[in-house]
C-alpha positions in Angstrom: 2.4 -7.8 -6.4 3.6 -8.2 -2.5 3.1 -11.4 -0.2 4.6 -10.7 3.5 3.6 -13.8 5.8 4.2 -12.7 9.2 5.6 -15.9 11.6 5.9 -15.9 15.1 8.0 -18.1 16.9 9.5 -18.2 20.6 12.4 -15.3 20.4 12.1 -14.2 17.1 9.1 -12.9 14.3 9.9 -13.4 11.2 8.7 -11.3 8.2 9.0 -12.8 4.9 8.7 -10.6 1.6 8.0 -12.2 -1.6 7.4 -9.8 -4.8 8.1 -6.4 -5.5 8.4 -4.1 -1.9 7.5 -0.7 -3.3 5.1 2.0 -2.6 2.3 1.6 -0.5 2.8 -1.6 0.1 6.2 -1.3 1.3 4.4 1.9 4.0 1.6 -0.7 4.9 4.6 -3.3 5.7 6.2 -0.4 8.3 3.0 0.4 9.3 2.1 -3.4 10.1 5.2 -3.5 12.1 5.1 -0.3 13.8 1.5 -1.1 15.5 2.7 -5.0 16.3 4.0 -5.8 19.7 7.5 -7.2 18.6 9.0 -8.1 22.0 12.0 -9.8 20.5 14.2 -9.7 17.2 12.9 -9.3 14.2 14.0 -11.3 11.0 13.2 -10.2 7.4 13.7 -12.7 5.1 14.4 -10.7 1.7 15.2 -14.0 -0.4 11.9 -14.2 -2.2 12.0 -9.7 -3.2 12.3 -9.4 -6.7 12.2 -5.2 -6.8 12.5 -2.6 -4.8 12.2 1.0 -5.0 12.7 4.1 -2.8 10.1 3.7 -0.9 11.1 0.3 -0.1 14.5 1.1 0.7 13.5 3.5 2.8 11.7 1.2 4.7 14.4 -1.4 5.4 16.5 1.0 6.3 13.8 1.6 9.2 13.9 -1.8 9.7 17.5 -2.0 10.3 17.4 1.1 12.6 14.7 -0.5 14.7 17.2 -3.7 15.2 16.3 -5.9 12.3 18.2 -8.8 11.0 18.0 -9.8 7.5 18.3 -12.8 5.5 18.8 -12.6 2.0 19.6 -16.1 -0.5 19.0 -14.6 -3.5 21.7 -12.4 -5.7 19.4 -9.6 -6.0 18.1 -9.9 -2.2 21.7 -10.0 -1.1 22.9 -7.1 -3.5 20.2 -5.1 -1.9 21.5 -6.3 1.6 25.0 -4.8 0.5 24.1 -2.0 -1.1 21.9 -0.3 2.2 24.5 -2.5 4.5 21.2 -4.4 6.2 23.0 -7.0 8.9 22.4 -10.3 7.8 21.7 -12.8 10.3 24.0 -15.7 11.2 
């Protein structure tokens, strides 16, 4: 099961992932955030993944190439941070 809630504040959207990023749901996240109109950064908070799989990885990697920052509190959301070197926001 995946939960993204999608907040938009002044400078910066957050996208916050909750459950297991894999698969198609992972492609309908890229998807969701390939047709928005992000005009500023975009923050992906990781700290509430519990899995992820190729797929997934795949698509934070696009994230990061398209200039996403990433926030990760969680060992395994921070060993996933490492481990594809996502930036993590300050």
């Amino acid at each position: 099961m995946l939960r993204i809630q999608i907040k938009e504040r002044a400078n910066t959207v957050t996208v916050q992932v909750e459950g297991r990023f894999v698969g198609q749901f992972a492609e309908h996240a890229r998807t969701a955030v390939a047709d928005s109109k992000v005009s500023s950064g975009l923050l992906v908070d990781l700290s509430g993944m519990t899995f992820v799989d190729d797929t997934g990885e795949e698509v934070l990697s696009w994230l990061k190439r398209i200039g996403s920052k990433f926030t990760a509190e969680t060992a395994y959301s921070h060993d996933v941070c490492e481990r594809l070197h996502l930036p993590l926001a300050i």
